[in-house]
N, CA, C and O atoms as CSV, one atom per row, in Angstrom:
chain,resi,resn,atom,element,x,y,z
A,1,UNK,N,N,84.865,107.528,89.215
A,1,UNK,CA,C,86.290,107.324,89.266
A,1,UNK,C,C,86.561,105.855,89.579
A,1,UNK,O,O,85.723,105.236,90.234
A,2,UNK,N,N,87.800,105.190,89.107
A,2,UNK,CA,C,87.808,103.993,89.006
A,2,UNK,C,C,88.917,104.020,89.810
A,2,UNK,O,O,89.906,104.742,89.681
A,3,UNK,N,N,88.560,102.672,91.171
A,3,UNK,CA,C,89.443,103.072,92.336
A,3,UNK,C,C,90.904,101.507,91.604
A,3,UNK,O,O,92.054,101.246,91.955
A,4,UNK,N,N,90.128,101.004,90.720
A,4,UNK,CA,C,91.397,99.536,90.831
A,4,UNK,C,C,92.804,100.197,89.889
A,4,UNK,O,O,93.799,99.581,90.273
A,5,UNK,N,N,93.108,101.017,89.028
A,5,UNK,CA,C,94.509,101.201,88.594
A,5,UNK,C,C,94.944,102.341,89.676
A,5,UNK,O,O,96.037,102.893,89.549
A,6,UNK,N,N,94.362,102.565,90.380
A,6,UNK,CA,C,95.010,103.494,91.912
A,6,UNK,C,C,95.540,102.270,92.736
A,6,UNK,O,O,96.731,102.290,93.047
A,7,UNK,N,N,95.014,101.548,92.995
A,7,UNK,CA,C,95.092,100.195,93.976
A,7,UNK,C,C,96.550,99.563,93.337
A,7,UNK,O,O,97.603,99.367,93.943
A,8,UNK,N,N,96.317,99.382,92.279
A,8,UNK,CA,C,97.350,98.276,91.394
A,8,UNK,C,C,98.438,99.471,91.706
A,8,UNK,O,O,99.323,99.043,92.447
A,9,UNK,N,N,98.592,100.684,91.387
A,9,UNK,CA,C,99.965,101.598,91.568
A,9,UNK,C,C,100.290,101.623,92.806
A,9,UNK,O,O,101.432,101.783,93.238
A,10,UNK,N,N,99.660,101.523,93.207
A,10,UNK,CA,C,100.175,101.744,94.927
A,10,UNK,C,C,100.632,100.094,95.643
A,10,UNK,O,O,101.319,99.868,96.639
A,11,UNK,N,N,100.007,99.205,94.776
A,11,UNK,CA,C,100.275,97.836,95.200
A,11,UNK,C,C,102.038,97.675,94.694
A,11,UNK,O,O,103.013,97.254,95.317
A,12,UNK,N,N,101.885,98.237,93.251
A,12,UNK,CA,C,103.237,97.926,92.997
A,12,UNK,C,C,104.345,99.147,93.389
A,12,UNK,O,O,105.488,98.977,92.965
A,13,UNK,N,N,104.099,100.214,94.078
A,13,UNK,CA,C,105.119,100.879,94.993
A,13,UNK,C,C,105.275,100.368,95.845
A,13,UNK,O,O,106.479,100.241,96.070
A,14,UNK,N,N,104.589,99.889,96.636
A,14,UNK,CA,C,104.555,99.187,98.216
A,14,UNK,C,C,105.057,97.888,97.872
A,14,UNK,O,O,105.465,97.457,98.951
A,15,UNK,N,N,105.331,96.740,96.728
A,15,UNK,CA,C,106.541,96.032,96.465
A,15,UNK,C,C,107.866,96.644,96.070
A,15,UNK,O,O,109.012,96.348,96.410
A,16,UNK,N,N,107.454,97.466,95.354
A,16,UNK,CA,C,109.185,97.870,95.327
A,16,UNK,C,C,110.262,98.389,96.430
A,16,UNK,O,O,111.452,98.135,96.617
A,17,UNK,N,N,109.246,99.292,97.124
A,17,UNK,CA,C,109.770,99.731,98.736
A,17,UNK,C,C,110.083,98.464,99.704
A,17,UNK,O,O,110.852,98.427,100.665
A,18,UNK,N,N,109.439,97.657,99.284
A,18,UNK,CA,C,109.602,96.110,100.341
A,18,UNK,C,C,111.001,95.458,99.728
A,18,UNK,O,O,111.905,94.963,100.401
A,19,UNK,N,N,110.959,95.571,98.416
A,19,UNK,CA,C,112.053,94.790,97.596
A,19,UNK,C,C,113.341,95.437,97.996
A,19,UNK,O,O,114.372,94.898,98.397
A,20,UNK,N,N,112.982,97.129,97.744
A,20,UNK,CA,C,114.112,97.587,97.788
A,20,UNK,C,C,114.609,97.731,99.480
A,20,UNK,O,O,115.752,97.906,99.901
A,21,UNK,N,N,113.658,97.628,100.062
A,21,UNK,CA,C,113.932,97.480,101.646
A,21,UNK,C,C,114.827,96.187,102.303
A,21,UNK,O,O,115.569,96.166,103.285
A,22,UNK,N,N,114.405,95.019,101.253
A,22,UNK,CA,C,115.402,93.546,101.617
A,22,UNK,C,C,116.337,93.720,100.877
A,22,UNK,O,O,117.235,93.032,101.363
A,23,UNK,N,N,116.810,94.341,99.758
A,23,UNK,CA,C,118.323,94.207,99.052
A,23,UNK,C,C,118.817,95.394,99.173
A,23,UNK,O,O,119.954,95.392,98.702
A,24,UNK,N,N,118.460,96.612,99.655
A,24,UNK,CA,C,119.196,97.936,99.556
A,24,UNK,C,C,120.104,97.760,100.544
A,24,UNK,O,O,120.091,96.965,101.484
A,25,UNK,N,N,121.106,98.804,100.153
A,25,UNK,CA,C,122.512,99.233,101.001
A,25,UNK,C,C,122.083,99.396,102.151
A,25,UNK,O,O,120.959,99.832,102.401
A,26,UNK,N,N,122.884,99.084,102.947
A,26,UNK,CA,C,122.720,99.435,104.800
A,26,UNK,C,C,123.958,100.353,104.853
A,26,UNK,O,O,125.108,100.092,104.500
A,27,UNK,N,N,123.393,101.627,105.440
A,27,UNK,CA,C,124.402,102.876,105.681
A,27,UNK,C,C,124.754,102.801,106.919
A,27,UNK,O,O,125.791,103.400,107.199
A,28,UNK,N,N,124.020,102.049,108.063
A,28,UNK,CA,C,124.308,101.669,109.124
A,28,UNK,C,C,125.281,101.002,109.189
A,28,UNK,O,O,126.234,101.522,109.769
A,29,UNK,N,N,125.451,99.655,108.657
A,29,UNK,CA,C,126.119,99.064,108.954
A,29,UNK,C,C,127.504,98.812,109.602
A,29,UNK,O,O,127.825,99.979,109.830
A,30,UNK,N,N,128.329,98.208,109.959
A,30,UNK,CA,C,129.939,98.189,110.979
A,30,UNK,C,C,130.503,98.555,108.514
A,30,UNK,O,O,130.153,98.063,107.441
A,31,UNK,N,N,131.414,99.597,108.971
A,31,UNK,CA,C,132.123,99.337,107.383
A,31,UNK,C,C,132.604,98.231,107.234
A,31,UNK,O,O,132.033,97.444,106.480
A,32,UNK,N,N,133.666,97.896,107.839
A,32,UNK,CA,C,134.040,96.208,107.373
A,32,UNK,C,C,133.677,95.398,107.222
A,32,UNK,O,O,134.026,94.539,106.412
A,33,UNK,N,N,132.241,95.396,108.489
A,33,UNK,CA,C,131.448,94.158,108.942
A,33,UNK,C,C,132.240,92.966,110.157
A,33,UNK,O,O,131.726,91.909,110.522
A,34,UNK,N,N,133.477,93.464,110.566
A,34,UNK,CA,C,134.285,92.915,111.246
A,34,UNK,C,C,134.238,93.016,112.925
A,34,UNK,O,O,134.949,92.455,113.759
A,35,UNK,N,N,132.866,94.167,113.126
A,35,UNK,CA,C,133.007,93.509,114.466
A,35,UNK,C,C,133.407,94.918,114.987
A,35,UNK,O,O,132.945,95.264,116.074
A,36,UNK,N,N,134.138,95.668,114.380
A,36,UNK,CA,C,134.933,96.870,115.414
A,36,UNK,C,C,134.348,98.098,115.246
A,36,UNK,O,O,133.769,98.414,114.206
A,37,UNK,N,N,134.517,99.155,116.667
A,37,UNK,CA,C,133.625,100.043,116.453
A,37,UNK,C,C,134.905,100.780,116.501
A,37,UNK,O,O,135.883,100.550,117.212
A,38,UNK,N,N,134.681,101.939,115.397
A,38,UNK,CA,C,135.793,102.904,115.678
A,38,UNK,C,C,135.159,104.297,116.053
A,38,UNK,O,O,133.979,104.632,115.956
A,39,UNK,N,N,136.291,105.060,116.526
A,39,UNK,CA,C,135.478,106.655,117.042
A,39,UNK,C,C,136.804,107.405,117.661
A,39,UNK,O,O,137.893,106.907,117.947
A,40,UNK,N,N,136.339,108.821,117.779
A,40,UNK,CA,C,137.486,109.206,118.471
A,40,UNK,C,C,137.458,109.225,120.295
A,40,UNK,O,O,138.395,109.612,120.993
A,41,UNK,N,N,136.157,108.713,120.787
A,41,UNK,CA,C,136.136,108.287,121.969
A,41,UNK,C,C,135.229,107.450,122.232
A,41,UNK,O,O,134.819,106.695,121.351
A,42,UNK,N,N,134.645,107.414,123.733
A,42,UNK,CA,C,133.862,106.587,123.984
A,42,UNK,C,C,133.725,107.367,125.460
A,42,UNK,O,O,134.553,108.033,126.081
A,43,UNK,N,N,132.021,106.928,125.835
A,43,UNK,CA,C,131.699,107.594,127.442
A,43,UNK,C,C,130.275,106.640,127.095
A,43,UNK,O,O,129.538,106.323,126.162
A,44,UNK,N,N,130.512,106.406,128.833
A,44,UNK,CA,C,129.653,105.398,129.152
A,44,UNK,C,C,128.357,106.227,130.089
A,44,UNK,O,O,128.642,107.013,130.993
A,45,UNK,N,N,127.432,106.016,129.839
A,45,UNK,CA,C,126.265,107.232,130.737
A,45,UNK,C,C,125.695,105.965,131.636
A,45,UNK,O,O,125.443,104.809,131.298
A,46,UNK,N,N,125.571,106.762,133.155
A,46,UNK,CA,C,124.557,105.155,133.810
A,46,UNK,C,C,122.859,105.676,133.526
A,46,UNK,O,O,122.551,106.244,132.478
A,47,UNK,N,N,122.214,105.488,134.231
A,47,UNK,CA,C,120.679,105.558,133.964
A,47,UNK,C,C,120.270,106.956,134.243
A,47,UNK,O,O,119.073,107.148,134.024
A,48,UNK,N,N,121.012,108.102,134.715
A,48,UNK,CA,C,120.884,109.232,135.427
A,48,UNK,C,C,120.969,110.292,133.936
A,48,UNK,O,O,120.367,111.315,133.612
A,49,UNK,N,N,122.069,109.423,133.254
A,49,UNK,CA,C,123.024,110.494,132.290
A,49,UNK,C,C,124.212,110.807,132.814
A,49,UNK,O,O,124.883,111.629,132.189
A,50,UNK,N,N,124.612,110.392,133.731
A,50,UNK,CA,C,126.315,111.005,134.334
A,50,UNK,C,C,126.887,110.054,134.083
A,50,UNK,O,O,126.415,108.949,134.350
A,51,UNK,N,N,128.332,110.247,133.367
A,51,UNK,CA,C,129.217,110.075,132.789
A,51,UNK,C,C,130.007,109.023,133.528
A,51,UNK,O,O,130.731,109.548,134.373
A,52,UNK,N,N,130.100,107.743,133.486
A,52,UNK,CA,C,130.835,106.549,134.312
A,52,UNK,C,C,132.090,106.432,134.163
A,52,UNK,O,O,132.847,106.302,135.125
A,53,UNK,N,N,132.444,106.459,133.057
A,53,UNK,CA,C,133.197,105.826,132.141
A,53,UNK,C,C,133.541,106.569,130.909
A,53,UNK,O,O,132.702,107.265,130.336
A,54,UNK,N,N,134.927,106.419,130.430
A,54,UNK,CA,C,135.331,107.385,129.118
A,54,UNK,C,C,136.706,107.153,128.716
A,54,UNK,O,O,137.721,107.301,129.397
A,55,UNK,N,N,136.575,106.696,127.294
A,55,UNK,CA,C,137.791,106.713,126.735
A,55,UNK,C,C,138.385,107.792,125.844
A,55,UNK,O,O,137.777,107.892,124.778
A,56,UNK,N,N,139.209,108.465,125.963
A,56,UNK,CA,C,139.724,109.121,124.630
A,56,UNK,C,C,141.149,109.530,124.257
A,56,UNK,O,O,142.166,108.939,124.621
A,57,UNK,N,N,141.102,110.419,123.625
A,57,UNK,CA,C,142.948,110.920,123.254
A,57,UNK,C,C,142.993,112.429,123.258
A,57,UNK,O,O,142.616,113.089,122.289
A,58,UNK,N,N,143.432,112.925,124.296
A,58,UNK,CA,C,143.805,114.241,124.869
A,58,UNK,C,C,145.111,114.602,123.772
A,58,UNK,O,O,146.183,114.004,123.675
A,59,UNK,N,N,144.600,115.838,122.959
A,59,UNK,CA,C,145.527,116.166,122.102
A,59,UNK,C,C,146.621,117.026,123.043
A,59,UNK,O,O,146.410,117.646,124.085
A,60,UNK,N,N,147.953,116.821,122.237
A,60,UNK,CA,C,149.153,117.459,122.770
A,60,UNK,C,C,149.153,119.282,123.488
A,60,UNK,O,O,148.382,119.964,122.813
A,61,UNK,N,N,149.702,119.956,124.423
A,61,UNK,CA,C,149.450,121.057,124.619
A,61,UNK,C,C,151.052,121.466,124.923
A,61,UNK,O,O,151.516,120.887,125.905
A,62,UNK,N,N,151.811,122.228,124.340
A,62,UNK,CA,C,152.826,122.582,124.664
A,62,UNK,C,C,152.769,123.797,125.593
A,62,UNK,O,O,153.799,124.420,125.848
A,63,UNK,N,N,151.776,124.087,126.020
A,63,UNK,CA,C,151.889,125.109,127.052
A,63,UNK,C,C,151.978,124.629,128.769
A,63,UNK,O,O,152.384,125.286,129.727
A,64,UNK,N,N,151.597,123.652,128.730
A,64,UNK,CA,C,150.823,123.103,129.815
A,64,UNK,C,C,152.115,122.811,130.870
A,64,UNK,O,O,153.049,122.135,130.438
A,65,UNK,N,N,152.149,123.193,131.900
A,65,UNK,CA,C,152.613,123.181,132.981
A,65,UNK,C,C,153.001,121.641,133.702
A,65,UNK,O,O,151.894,121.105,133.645
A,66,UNK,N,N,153.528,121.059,134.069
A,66,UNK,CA,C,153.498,119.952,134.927
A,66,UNK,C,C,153.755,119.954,136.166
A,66,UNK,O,O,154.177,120.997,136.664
A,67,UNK,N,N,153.624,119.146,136.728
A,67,UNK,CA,C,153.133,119.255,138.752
A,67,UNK,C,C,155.000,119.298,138.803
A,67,UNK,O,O,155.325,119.402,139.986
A,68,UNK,N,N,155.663,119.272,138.313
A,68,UNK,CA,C,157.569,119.049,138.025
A,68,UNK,C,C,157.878,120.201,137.972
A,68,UNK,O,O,158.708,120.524,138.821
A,69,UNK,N,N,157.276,121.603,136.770
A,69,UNK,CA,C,157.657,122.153,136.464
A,69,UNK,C,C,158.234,122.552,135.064
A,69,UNK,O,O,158.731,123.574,134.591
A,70,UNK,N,N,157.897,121.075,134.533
A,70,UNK,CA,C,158.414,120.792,132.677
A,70,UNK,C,C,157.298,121.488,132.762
A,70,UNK,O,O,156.568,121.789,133.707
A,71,UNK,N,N,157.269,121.775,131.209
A,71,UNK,CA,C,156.299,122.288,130.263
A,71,UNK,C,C,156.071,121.324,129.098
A,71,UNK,O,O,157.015,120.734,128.573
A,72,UNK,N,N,154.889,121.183,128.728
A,72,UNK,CA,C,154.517,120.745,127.222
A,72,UNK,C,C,153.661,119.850,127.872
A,72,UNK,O,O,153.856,119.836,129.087
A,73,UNK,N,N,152.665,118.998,127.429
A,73,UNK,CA,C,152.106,117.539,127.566
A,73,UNK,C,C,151.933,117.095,126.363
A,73,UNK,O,O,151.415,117.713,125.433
A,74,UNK,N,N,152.446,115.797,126.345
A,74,UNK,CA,C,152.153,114.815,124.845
A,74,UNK,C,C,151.230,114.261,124.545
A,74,UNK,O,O,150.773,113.412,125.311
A,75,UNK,N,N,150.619,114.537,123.325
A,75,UNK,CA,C,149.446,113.342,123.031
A,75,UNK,C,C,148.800,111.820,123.882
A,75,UNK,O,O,149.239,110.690,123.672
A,76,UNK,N,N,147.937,112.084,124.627
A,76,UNK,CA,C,147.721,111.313,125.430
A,76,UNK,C,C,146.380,110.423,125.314
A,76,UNK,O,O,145.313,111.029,125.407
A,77,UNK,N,N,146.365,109.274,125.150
A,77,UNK,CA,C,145.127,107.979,125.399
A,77,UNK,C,C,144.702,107.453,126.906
A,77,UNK,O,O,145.452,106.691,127.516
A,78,UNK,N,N,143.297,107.964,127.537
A,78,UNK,CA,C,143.535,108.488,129.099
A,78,UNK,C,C,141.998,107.118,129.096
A,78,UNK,O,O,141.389,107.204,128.030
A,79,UNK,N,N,141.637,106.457,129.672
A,79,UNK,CA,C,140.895,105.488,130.235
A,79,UNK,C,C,140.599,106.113,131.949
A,79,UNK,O,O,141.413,106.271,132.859
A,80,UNK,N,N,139.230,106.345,131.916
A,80,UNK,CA,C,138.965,107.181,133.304
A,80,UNK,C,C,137.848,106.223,133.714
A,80,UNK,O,O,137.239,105.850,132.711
A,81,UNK,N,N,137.238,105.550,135.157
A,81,UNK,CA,C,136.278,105.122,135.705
A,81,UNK,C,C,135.685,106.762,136.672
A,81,UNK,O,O,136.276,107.638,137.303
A,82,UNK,N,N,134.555,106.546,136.392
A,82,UNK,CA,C,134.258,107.621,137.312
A,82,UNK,C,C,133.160,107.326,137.846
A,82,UNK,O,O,132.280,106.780,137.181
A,83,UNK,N,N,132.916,107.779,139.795
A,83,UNK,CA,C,132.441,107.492,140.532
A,83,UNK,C,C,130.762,108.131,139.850
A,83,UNK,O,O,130.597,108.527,138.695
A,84,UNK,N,N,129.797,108.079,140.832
A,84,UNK,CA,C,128.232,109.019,140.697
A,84,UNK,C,C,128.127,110.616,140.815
A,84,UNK,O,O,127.472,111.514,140.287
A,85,UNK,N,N,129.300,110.465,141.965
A,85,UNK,CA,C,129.764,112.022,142.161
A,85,UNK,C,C,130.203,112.959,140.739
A,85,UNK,O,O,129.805,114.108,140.543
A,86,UNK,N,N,130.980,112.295,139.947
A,86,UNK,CA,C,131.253,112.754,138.817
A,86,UNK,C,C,132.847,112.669,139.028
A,86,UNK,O,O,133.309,113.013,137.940
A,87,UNK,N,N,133.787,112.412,139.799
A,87,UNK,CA,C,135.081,112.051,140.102
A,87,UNK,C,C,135.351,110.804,139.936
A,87,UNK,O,O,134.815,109.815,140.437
A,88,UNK,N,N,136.743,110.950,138.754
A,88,UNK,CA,C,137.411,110.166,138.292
A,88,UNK,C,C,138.169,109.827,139.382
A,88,UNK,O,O,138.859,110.634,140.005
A,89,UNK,N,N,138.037,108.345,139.700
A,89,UNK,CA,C,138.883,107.472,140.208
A,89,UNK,C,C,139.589,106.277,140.326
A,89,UNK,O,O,139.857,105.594,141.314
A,90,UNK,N,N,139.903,106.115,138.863
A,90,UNK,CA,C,140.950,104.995,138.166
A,90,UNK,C,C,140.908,106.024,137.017
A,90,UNK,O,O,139.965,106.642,136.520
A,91,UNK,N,N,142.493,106.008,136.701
A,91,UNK,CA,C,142.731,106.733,135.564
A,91,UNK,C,C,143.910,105.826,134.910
A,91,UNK,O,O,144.939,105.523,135.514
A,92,UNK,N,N,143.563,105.397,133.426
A,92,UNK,CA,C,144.716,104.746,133.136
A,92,UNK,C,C,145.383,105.259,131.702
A,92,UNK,O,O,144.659,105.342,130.710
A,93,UNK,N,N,147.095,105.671,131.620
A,93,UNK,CA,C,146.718,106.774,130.447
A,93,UNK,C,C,148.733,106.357,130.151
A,93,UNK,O,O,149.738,106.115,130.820
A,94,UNK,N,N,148.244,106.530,128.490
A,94,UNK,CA,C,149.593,106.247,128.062
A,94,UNK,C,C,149.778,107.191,126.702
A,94,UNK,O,O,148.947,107.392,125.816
A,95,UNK,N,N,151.233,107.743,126.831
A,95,UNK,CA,C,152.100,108.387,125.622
A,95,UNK,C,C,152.958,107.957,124.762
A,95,UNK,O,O,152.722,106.787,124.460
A,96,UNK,N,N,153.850,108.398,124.240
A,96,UNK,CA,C,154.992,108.087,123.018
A,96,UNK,C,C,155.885,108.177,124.700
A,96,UNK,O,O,156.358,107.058,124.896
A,97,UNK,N,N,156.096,108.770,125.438
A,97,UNK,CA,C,156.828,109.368,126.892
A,97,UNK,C,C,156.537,108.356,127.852
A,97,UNK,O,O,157.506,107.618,128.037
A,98,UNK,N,N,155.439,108.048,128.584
A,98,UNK,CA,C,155.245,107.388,129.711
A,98,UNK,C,C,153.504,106.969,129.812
A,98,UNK,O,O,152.516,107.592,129.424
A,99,UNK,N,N,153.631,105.732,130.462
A,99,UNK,CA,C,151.761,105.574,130.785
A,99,UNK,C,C,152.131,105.470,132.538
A,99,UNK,O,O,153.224,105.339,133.090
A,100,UNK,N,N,150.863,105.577,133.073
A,100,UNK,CA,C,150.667,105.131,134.120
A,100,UNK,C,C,148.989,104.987,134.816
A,100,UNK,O,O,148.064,105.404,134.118
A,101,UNK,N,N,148.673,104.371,136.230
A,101,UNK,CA,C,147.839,103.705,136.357
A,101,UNK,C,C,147.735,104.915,138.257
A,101,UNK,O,O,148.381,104.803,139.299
A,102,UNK,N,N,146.791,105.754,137.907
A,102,UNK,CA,C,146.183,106.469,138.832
A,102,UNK,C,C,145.066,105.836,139.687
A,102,UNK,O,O,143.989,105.757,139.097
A,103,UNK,N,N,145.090,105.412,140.832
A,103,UNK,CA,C,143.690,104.946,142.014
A,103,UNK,C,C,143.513,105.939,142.943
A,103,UNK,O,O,144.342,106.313,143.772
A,104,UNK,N,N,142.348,106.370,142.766
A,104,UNK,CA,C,142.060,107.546,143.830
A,104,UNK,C,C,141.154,106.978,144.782
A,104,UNK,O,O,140.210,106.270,144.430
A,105,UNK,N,N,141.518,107.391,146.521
A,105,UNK,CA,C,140.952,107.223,147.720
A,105,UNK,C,C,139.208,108.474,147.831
A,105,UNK,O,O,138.446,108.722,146.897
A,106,UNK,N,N,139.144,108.804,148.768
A,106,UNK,CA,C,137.636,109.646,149.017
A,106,UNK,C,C,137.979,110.860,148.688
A,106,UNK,O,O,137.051,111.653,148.842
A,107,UNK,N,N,139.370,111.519,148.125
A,107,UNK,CA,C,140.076,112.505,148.318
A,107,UNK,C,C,141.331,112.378,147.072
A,107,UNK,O,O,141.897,111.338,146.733
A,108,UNK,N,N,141.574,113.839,146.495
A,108,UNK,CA,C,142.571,113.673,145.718
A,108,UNK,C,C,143.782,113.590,146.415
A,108,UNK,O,O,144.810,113.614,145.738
A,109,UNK,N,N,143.869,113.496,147.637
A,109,UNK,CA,C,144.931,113.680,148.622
A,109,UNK,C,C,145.262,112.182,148.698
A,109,UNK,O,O,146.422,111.780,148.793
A,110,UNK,N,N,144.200,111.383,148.654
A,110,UNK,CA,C,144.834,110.065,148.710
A,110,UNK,C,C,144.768,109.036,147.299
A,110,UNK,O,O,143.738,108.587,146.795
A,111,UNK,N,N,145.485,108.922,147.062
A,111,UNK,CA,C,146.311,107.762,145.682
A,111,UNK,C,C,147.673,107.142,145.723
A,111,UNK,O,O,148.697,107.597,146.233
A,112,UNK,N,N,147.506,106.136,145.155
A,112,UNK,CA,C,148.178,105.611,144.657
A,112,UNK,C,C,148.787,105.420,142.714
A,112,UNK,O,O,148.085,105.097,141.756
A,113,UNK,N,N,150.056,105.712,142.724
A,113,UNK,CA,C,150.521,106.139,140.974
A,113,UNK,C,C,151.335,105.212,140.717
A,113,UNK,O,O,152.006,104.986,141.724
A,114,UNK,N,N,151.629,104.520,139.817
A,114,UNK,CA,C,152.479,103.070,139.142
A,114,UNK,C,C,152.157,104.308,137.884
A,114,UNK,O,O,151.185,104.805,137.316
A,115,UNK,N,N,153.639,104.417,137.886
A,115,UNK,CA,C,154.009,105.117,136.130
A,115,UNK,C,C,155.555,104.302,135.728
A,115,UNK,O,O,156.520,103.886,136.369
A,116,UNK,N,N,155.215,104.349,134.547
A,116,UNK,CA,C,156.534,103.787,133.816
A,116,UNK,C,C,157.003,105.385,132.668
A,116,UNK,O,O,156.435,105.740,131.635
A,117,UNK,N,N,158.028,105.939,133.267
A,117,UNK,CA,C,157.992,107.613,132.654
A,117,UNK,C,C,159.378,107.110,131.797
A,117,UNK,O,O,160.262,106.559,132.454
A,118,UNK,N,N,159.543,107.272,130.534
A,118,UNK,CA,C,160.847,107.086,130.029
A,118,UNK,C,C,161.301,106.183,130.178
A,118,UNK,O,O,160.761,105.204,129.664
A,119,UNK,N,N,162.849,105.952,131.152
A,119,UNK,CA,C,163.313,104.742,131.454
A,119,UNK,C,C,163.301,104.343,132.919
A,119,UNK,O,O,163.948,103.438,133.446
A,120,UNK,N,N,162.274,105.354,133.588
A,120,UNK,CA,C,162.346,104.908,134.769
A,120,UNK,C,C,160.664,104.296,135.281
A,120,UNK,O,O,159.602,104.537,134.706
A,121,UNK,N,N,160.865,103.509,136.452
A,121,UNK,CA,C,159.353,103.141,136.904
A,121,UNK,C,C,159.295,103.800,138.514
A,121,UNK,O,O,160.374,104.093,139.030
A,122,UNK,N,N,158.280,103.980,139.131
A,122,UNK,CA,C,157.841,104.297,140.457
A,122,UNK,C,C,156.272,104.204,140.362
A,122,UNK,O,O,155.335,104.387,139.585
A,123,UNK,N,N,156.665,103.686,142.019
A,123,UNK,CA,C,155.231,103.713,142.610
A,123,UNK,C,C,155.311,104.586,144.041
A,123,UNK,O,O,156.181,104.703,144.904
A,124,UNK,N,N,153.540,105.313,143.801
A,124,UNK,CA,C,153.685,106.475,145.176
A,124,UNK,C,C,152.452,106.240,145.314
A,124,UNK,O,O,151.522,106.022,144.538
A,125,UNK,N,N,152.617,106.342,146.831
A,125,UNK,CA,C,151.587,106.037,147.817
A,125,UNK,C,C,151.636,106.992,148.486
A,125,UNK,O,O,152.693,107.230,149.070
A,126,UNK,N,N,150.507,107.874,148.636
A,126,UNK,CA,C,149.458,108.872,149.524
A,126,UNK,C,C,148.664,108.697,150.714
A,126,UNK,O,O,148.280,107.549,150.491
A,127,UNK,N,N,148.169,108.990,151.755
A,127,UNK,CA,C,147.263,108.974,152.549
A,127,UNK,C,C,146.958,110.028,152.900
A,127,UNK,O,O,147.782,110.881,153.230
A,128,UNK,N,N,145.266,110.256,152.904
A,128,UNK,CA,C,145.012,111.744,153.298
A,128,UNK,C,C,145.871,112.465,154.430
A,128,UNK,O,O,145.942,113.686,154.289
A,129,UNK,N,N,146.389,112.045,155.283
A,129,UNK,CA,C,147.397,112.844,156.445
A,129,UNK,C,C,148.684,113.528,155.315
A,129,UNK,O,O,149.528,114.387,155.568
A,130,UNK,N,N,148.544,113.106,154.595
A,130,UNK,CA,C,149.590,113.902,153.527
A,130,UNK,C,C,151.252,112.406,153.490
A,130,UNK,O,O,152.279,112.347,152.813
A,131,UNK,N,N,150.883,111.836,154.181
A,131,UNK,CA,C,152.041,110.553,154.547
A,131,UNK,C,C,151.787,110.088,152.770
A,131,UNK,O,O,150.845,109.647,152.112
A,132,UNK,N,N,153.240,110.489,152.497
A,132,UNK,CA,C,153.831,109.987,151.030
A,132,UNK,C,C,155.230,108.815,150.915
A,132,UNK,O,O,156.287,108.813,151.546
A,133,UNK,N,N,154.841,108.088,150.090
A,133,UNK,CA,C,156.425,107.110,150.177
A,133,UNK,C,C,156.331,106.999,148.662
A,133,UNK,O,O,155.242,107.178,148.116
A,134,UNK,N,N,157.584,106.671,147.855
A,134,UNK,CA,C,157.859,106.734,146.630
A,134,UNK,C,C,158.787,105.708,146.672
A,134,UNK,O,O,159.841,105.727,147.307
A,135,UNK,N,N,158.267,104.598,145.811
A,135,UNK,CA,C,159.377,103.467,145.782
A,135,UNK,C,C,159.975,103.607,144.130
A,135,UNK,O,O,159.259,103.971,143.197
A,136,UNK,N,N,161.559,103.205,143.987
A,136,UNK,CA,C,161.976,103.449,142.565
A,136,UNK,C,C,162.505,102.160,143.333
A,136,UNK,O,O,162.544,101.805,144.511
A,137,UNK,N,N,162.941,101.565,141.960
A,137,UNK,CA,C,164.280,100.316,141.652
A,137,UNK,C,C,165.675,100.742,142.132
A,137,UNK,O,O,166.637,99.989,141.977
């Protein structure tokens, strides 16, 4: 058996795979090439695997209850830092309705809320003793 037209075929697959390896399509690639990553979220893992960090868009729920007593919640874009524990404590989150900027203490009992709701703004301040103050304009 004659090993050199085995050699020569395989020489010239192993250029074409090289050729076609430097000019072929990249399916990877950013689509535009512009730099931006798109998605419908984002979560940041630290070295453990638990969840740091997370961006996304909480679809609308018209059932949903509010700490008020309204009903419905609107389509929402929510930016969360979250501690090791697995508790979110910066929450920053905006609607077509209102955004606002959640800081949580060792406790959900203690925060601080800067919302801009409609046409009004307030800020409320918590301390675990339950001591609340609510400043409006």
């Amino acid at each position: 058996m004659k090993l050199q037209p085995i050699l020569i075929v395989l020489t010239l697959v192993n250029l074409g795979l090289f050729t076609w390896q430097l000019t072929g399509a990249r399916t990877a690639d950013a689509a535009s090439g512009d730099g931006i990553i798109r998605g419908r979220g984002i979560e940041i893992l630290d070295a453990n695997g638990i969840m740091r960090a997370q961006i996304k868009v909480e679809p609308a729920n018209a059932d949903y209850v509010m700490p008020d007593g309204t009903k419905g919640y609107p389509e929402t874009v929510i930016f969360r830092l979250i501690t090791s524990d697995g508790k979110p404590r910066v929450k920053i989150t905006t609607s077509e309705e209102a955004s606002g900027l959640m800081l949580l203490g060792d406790s959900d009992t203690t925060h601080t809320i800067l919302q801009a709701d409609r046409k009004e703004t307030s800020l409320k301040l918590r301390n675990s003793e339950t001591v609340e103050e609510i400043l409006k304009p």
